[in-house]
C-alpha positions as CSV (number, residue, x, y, z in Angstrom):
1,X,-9.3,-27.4,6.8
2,X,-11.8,-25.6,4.6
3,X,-10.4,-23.7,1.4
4,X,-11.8,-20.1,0.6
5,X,-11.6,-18.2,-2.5
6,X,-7.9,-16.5,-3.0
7,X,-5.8,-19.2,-1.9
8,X,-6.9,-19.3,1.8
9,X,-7.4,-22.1,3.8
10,X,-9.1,-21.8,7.0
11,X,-8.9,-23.9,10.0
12,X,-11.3,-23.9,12.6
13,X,-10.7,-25.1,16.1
14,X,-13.2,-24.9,19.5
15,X,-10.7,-23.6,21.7
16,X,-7.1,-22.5,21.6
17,X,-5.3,-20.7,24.3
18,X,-4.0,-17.9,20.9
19,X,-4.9,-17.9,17.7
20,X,-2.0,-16.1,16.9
21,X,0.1,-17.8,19.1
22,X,-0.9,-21.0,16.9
23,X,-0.5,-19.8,13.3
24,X,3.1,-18.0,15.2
25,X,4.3,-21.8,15.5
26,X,3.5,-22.5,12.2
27,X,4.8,-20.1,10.3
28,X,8.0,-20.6,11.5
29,X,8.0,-23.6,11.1
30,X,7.3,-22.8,7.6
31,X,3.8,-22.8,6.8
32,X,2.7,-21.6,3.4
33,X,0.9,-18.0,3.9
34,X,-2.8,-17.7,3.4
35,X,-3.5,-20.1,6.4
36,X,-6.1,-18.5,8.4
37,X,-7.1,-20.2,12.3
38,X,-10.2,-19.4,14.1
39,X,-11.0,-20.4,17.8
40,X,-15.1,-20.0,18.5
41,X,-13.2,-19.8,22.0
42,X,-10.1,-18.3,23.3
43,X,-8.0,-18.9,26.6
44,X,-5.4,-16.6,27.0
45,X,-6.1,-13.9,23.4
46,X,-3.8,-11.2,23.8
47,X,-4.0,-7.1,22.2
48,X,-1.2,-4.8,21.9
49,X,1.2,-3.9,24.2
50,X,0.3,-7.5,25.4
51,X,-3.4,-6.6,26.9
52,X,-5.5,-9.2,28.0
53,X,-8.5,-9.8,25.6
54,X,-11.5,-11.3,26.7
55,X,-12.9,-14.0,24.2
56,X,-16.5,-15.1,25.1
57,X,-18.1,-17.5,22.9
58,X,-20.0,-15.7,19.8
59,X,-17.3,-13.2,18.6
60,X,-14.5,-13.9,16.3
61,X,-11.1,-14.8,16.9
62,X,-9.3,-15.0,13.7
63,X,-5.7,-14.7,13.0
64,X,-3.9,-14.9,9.3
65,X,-0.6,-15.5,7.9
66,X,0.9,-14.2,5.2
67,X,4.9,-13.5,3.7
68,X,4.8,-10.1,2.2
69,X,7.9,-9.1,-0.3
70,X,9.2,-5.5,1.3
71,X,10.9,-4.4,4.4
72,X,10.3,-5.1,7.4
73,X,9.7,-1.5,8.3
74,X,6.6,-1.6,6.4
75,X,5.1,-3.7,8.7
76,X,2.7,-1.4,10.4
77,X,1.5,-0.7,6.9
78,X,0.1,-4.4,6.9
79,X,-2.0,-3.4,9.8
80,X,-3.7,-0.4,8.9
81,X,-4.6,-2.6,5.4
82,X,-6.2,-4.8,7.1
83,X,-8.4,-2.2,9.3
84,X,-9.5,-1.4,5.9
85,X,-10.5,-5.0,5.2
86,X,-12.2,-5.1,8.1
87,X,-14.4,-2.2,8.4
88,X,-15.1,-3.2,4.9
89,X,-16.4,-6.8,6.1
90,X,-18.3,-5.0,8.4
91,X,-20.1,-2.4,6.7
92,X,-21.3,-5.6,4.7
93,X,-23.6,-6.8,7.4
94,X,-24.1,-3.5,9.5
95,X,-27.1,-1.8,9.5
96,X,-25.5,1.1,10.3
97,X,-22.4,1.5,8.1
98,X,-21.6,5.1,8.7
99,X,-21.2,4.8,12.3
100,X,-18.1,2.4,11.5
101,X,-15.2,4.3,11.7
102,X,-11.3,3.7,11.8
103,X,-8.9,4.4,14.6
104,X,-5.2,4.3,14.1
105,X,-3.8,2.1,13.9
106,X,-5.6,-0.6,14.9
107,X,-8.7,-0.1,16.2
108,X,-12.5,-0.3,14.8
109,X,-15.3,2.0,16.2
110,X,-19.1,1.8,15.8
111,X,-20.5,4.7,17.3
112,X,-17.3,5.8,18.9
113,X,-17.1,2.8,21.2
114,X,-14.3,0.2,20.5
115,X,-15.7,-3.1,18.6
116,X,-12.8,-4.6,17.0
117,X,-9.3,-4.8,17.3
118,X,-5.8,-5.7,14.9
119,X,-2.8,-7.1,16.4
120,X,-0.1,-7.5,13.6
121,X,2.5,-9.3,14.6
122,X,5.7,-9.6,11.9
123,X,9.3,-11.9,12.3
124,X,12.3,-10.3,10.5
125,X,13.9,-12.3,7.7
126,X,17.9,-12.6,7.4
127,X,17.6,-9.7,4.6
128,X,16.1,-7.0,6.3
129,X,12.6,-8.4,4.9
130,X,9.8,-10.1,6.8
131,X,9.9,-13.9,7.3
132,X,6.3,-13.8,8.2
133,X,3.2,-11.6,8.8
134,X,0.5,-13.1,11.5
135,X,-2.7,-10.4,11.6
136,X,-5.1,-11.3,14.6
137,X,-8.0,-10.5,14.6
138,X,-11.0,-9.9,17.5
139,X,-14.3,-8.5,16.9
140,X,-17.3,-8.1,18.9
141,X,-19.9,-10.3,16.5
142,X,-22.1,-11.2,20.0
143,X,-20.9,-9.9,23.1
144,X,-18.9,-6.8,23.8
145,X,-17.0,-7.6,27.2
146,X,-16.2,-3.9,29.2
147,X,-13.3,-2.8,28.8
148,X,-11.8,0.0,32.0
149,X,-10.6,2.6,30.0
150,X,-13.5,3.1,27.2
151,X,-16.4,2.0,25.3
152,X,-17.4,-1.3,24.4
153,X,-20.4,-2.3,21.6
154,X,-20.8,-5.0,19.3
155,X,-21.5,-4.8,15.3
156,X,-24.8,-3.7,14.5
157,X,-25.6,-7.1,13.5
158,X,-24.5,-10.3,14.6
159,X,-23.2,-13.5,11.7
160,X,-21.6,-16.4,12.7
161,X,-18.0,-16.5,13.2
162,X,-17.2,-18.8,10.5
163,X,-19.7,-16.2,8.2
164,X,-17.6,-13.4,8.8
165,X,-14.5,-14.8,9.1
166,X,-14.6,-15.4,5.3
167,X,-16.4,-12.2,4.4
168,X,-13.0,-11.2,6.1
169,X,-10.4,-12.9,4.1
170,X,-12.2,-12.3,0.8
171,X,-11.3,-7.8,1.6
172,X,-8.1,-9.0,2.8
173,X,-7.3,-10.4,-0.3
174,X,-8.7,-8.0,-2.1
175,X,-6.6,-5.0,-0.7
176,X,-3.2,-7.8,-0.9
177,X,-3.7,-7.8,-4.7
178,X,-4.1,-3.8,-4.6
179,X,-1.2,-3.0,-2.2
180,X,1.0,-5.6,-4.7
181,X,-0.2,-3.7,-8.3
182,X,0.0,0.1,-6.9
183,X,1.8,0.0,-3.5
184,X,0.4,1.7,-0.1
185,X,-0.7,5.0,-1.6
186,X,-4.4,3.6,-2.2
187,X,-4.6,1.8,1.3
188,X,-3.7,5.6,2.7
189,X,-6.0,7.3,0.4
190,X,-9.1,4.5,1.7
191,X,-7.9,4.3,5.3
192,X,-8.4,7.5,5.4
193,X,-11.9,7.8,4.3
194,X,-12.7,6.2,7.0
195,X,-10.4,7.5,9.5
196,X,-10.8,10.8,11.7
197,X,-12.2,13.4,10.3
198,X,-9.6,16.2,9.1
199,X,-8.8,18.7,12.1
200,X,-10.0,16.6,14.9
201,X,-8.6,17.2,17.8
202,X,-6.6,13.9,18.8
203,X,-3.8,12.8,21.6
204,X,-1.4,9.5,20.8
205,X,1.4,8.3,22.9
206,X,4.4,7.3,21.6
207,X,6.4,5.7,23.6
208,X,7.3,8.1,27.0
209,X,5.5,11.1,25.3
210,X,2.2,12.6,24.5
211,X,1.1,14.5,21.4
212,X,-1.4,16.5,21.1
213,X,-2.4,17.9,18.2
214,X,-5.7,18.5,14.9
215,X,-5.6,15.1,12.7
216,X,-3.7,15.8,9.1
217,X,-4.1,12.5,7.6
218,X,-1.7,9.9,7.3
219,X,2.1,10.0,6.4
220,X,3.6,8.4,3.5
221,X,4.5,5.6,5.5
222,X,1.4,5.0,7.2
223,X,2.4,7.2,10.8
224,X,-0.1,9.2,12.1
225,X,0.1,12.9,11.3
226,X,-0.6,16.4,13.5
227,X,-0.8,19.7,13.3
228,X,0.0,21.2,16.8
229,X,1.1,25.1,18.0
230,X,4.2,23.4,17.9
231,X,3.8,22.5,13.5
232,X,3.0,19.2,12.2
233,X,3.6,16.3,14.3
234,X,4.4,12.2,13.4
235,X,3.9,9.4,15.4
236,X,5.6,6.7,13.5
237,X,4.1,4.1,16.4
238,X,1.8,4.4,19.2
239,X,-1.5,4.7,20.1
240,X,-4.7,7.4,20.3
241,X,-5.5,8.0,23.9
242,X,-8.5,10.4,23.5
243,X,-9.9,12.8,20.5
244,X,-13.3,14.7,20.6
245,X,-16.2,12.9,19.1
246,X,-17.7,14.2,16.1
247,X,-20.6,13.6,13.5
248,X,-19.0,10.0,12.7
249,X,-18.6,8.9,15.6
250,X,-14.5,8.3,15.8
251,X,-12.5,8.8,19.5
């Protein structure tokens, strides 16, 4: 176990069937937040809606715990902080840092092609609370494996796992201490900065429908927000399918 700066300690392992299936096991069986597991390799890495994800040796596999005060229905807002922490952690090392862009609510772009994902992954606490928080992590560091449905690219440059992984942690606990002084307003305001551009035409599913609709931001709770013939639109939870491309570079 090696301990980082804010409390985190990181455990590295060569090969684990989840990451997040790991830390999982441990935090209910009561493990202290700020644990953080990477795998240089990964057997059976998961995405949302339970998506295979393909872990070649290279990229990073990271997942971290923490127990956040506030209700549980707050938990999505967990997960688009720590898109910001990531693109952060990226831009860091890019050469390119305007071509990294956001996409809600759990997705990071680099030219419009899909280089990193979130899975957030919460337990509900006897009090309406959450018990725990586990936020996995994958980014394309080395090798972007195809994916069928869109783009695939790596980071502009490559760092060691175990490099990034605590360039990682170190925004992460950065926007912890700013979500716990001032609440999610500033983690909506910064997410999006980096988000879609204002007016972009964009389409999400949630659950058995499709919306369609011009991107107007982010609600108050962190749902995405559109403007359609049919007035302003919110998908509390869901996912893009397509938007047009513009100048930087978000579909």
């Amino acid at each position: 176990m090696t301990p980082l700066g804010g409390g985190w300690r990181l455990v590295i392992h060569d090969e684990l069937a989840s990451t997040s299936d790991q830390l999982i096991q441990l935090a209910e069986a009561g493990e202290p937040e700020r644990l953080a597991i990477l795998a240089r390799r990964q057997g059976g890495g998961r995405g949302r809606s339970g998506r295979a994800w393909q872990s070649p040796p290279g990229n990073l596999y990271l997942s971290a715990l923490l127990r956040p005060s506030g209700p549980a229905r707050e938990a999505a807002q967990w997960g688009l902080l720590a898109g910001l922490a990531l693109i952060e952690a990226a831009r860091e090392i890019d050469p390119e840092p305007a071509a990294l862009r956001l996409k809600w609510p759990n997705d990071l772009l680099r030219h419009g092609a899909k280089c990193a994902g979130i899975l957030a992954e919460s337990m509900l606490a006897p009090d309406g609370g959450l018990a725990w928080l586990v936020l996995g992590f994958g980014v394309n560091l080395a090798v972007a494996p195809p994916l069928p449905d869109r783009p695939t690219a790596c980071l502009g440059r490559a760092e060691p796992p175990e490099a990034f992984a605590a360039r990682l942690l170190r925004r992460l606990d950065h926007w912890c201490a700013v979500r716990m002084a001032q609440g999610f307003r500033p983690i909506r305001a910064a997410w999006e900065e980096f988000g879609p551009a204002r007016g972009q035409p964009i389409s999400a599913r949630a659950g058995a429908r499709t919306v369609s609709g011009a991107f107007a931001g982010l609600g108050p709770d962190g749902s995405l927000l559109l403007d359609s013939g049919e007035g302003r639109q919110t998908v509390a939870a869901g996912e893009i399918l397509e938007a047009e491309p513009h100048s930087g570079g978000v579909s």
